[in-house]
C-alpha angles and dihedrals in degrees: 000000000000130000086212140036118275087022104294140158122002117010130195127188134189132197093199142027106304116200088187135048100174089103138037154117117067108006097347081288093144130063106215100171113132087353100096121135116156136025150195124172102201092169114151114261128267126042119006094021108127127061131229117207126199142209093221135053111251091033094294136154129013117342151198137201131234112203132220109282093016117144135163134065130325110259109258092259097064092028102129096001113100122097105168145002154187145214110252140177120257091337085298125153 
C-alpha cells in the first residue's frame, strides 16, 4: 500500500494479516490507518492469495477484496478507509 496515488509517498507491506494499521513500515515507524492510496497485491498464487481490507481496525466494518496480481489506486470510495486486512482464498470471506 501507498499512502498517495501512483505510488507514491510512504509504502508498508506485510507478509501476513494485519488487525492494525496504525503502524508499519521499518520498525512500525509509520501509521498507515485510513491513509491508503495506492495498491498492489503481489502475494504468491493458490490458497491465501488475495487480500481482504477492511473499514475498521480488527477487521472490523465493511470490507473489499484485492485480488492476486492487482495493482493502481484505490478507487475513490475506499481511498483513505482501510484500516486492516487478511489473506484470504479466492476473495472469500
Amino acid at each position: 500500500m501507498w499512502e498517495d496515488t501512483n505510488r507514491g509517498g510512504h509504502s508498508c507491506g506485510w507478509s501476513g494479516d494485519d488487525a492494525n494499521w496504525s503502524t508499519c513500515g521499518p520498525n512500525g515507524s509509520f501509521n498507515m490507518n485510513d491513509r491508503a492510496s495506492a495498491w498492489f497485491n503481489n502475494g504468491y498464487g493458490g490458497a491465501y492469495a488475495d487480500v481482504r481490507v477492511y473499514e475498521d481496525i480488527n477487521y472490523g466494518g465493511a470490507s473489499t477484496c484485492a485480488p492476486n496480481g492487482g495493482q493502481g489506486n484505490i478507487p475513490w470510495e475506499w481511498n483513505d478507509r482501510i484500516s486492516s486486512h487478511k489473506w484470504v482464498t479466492a476473495c472469500g470471506y
